[in-house]
PLY file of the C-alpha trace (Angstrom):
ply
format ascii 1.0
element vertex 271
property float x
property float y
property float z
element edge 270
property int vertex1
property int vertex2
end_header
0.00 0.00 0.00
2.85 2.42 0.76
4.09 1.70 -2.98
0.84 2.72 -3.75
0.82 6.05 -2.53
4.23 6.73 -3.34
2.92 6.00 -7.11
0.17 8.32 -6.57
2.47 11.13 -5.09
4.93 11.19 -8.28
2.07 10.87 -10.83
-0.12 14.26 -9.00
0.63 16.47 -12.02
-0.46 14.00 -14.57
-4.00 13.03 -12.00
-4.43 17.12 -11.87
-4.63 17.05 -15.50
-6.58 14.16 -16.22
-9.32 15.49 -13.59
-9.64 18.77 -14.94
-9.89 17.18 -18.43
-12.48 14.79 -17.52
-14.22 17.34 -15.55
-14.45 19.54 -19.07
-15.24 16.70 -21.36
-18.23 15.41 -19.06
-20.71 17.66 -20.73
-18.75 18.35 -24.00
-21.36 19.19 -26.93
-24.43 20.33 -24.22
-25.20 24.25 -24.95
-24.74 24.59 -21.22
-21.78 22.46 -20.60
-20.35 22.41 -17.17
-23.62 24.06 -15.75
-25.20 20.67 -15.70
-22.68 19.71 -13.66
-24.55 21.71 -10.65
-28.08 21.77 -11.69
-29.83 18.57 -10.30
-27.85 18.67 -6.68
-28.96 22.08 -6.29
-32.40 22.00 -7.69
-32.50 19.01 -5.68
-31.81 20.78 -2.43
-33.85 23.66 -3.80
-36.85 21.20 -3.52
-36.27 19.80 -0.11
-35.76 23.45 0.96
-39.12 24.52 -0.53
-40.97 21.09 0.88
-39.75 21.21 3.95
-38.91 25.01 4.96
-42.06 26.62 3.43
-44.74 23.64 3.21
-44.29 21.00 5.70
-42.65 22.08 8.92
-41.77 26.26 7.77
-40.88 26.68 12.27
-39.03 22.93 12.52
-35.77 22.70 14.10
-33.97 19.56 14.33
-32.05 18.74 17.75
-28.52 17.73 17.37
-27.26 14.88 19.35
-24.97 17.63 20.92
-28.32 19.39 22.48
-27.66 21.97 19.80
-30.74 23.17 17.83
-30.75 23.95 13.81
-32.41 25.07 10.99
-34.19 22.00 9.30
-33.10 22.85 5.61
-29.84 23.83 6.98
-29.53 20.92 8.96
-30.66 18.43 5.34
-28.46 20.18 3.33
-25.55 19.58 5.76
-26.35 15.79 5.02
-26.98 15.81 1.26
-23.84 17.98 0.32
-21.60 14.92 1.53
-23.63 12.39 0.68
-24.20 13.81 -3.31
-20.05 13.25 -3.31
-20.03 9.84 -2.33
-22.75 9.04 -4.62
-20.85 10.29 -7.56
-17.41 9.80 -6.97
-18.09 6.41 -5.80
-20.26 5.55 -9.07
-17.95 7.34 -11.47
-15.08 5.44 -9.39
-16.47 2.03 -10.12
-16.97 2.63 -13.86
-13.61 4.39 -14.34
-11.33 1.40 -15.46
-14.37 0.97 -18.31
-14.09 4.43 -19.27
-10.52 4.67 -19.43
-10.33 1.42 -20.97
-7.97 2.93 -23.57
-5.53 3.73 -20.79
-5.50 0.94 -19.26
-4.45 -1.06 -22.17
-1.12 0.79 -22.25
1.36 -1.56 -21.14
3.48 1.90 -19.49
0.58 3.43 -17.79
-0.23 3.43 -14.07
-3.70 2.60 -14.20
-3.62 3.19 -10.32
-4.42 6.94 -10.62
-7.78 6.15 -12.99
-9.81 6.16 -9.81
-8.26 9.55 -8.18
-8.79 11.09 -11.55
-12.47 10.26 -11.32
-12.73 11.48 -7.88
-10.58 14.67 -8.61
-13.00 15.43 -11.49
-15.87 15.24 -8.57
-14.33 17.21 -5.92
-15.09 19.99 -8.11
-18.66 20.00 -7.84
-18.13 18.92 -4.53
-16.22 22.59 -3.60
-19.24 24.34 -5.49
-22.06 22.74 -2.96
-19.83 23.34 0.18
-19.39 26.96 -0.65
-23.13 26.97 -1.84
-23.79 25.44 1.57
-21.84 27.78 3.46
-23.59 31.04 1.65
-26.80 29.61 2.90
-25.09 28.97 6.33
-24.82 32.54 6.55
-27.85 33.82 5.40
-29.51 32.47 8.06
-27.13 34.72 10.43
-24.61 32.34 11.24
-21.01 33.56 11.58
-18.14 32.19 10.59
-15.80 30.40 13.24
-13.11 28.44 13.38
-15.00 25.07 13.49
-16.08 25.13 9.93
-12.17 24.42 9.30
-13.32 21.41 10.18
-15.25 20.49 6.91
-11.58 20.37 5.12
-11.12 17.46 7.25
-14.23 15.64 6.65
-13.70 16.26 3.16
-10.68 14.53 3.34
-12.12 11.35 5.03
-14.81 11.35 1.99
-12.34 11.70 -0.31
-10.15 8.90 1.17
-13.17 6.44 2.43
-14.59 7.02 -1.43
-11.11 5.59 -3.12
-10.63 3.18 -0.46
-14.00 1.55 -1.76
-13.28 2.81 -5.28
-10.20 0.51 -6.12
-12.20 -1.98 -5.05
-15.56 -1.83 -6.82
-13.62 -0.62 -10.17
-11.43 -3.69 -10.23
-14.72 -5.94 -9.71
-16.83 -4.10 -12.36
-14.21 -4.76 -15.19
-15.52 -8.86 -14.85
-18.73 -8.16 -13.33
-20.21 -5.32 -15.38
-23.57 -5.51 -12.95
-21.57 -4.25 -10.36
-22.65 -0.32 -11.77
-26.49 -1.77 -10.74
-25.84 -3.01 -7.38
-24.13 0.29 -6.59
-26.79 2.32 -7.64
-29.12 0.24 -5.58
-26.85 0.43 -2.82
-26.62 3.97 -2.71
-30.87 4.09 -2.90
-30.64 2.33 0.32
-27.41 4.23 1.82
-29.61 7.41 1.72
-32.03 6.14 4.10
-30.04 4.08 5.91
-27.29 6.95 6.71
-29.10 9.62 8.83
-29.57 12.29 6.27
-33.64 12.80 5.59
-34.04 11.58 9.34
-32.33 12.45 12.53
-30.59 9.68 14.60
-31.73 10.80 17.67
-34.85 9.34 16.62
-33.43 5.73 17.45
-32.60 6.43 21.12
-34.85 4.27 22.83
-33.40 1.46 20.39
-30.08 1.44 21.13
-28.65 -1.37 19.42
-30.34 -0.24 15.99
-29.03 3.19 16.53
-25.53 1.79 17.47
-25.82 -0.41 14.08
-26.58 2.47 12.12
-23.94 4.44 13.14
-21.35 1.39 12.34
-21.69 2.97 8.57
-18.52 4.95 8.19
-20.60 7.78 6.38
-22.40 8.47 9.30
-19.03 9.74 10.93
-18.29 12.14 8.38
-22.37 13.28 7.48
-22.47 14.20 11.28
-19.03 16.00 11.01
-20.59 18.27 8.60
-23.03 18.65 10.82
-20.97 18.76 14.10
-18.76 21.67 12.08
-21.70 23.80 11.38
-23.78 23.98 14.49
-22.04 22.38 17.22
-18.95 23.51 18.97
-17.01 20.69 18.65
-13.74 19.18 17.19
-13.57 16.00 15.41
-11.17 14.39 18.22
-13.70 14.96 21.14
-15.36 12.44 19.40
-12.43 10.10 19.64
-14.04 6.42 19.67
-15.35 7.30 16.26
-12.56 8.95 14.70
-10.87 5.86 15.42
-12.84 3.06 14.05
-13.74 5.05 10.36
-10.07 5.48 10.23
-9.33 1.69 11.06
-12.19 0.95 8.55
-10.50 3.04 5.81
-7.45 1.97 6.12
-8.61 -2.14 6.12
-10.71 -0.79 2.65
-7.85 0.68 1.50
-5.83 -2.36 2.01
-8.05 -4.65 1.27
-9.09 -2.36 -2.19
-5.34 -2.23 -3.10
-4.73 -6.05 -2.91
-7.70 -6.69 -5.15
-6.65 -4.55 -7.32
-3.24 -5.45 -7.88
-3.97 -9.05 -7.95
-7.00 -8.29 -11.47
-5.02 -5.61 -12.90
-2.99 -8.08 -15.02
-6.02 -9.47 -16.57
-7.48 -6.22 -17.07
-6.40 -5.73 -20.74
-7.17 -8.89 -21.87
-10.81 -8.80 -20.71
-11.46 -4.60 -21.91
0 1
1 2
2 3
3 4
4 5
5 6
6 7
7 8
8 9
9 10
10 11
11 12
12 13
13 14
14 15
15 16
16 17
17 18
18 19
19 20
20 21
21 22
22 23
23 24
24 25
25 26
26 27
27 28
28 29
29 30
30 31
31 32
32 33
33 34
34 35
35 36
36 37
37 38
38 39
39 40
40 41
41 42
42 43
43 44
44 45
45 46
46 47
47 48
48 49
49 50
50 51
51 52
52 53
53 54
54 55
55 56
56 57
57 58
58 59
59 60
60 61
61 62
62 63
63 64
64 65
65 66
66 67
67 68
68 69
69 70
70 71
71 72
72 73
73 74
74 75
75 76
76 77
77 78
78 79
79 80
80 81
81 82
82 83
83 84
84 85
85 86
86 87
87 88
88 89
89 90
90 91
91 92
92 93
93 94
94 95
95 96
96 97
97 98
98 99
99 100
100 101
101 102
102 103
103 104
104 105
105 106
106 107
107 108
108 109
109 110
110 111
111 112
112 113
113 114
114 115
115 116
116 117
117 118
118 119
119 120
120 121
121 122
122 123
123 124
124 125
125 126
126 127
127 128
128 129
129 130
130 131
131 132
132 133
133 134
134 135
135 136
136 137
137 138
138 139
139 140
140 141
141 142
142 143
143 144
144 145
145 146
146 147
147 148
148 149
149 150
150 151
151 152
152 153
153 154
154 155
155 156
156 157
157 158
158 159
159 160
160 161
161 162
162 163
163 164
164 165
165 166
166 167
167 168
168 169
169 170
170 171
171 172
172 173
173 174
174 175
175 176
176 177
177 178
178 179
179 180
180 181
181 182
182 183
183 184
184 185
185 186
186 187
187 188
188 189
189 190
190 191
191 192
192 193
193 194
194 195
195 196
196 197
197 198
198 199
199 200
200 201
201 202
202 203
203 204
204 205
205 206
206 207
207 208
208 209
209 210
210 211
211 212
212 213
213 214
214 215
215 216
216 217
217 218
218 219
219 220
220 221
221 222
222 223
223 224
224 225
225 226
226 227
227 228
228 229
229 230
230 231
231 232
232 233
233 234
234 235
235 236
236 237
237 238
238 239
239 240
240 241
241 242
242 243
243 244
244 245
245 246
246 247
247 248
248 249
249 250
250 251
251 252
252 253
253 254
254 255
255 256
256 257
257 258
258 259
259 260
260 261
261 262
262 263
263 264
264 265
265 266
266 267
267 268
268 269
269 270
């Protein structure tokens, strides 16, 4: 694995210009272009904001497990914003060795970086909806402080979780081309089973549901984002937790780099 990153490390320039490349090319030929890239997340969030904020529940509040009180929408969008990464990066991950296929046929290329490129390429939109996020943040009179530093770091954990799982479920899909469909329908379920349309707190007179749920390693970083916004806290108060998503990343990173290296030999032969 430590090969692995060191491959990574001296190939950054040529992931940087991948990314932006794919980012470009994604909507090549579309009279908007790159304006798709942001429409359905944020008319998405547009609609829950309108639903819920104005419709449903316009004077809700939703308790944080911290005690601390926020706006619903607020409160949602601090939950899709992470969430509408890992959905992308981790589909556009999977497929990326199939999209690439051209690459990875070239006996001198480190396919390795295919999957960073992917999620590179996503981290773009992703900086669009945290900023988005943020202008909201303050329109409902919040000020900035120094916890929102904190969403750099939970960033980073998506980021890392993402290609942990993405080297992985890329490796399968190149044999196993209904891998793309069980991901989808996995991240259908993930929505509802990571706390992001409901609060956990919810689950407290079940305990061992609520401790299962919070097992899922997205949970950690959805309630970061949260934590950062509204609740005066820093990610190693919660230390128990911090702990076991990185122990879980770095067995999925292991585990996804293994896998990997073990198909990528046969990978030509079967694209």
């Amino acid at each position: 694995m430590r090969n692995g990153l060191v491959q990574l490390w001296q190939s950054r320039q040529l992931i940087w210009k991948l990314a932006k490349n794919d980012f470009k090319n994604r909507f090549a030929g579309s009279y908007l272009g790159r304006v798709w890239a942001f429409a359905q997340p944020v008319v998405t969030v547009l609609l829950y904001w309108f639903v819920f904020g104005h419709i449903m529940m316009a004077d809700k509040r939703e308790l944080l497990t911290t005690g601390v009180e926020a706006p619903y929408v607020l409160w949602l969008t601090a939950g899709l914003v992470p969430w509408f990464y890992f959905s992308e990066a981790l589909s556009n991950g999977t497929t990326s060795l199939l999209e690439y296929s051209y690459l990875v046929k070239k006996v001198v290329f480190q396919i390795r970086i295919i999957p960073m490129v992917k999620l590179i390429a996503a981290s773009f939109t992703h900086i669009f909806f945290v900023l988005f996020m943020l202008l909201l943040y303050f329109c409902y009179g919040y000020k900035p402080d120094i916890y929102l530093l904190q969403l750099i770091y939970y960033s980073f954990c998506l980021f890392v979780f993402v290609l942990a799982l993405s080297y992985t479920t890329c490796a399968i899909a190149v044999f196993f081309r209904d891998l793309m469909q069980i991901v989808n329908i996995f991240l259908q379920v993930g929505m509802w089973a990571t706390p992001i349309l409901w609060n956990i707190t919810l689950l407290d007179r079940e305990p061992v549901l609520q401790g299962i749920i919070k097992c899922n390693p997205i949970f950690y970083i959805v309630n970061g984002y949260r934590d950062a916004m509204f609740a005066d806290t820093w990610f190693w108060q919660n230390g128990a937790m911090t702990v076991y998503f990185w122990g879980v990343t770095v067995v999925l990173f292991g585990l996804g780099t293994v896998i990997f290296r073990r198909l990528k030999v046969h990978f030509a032969d079967v694209l």
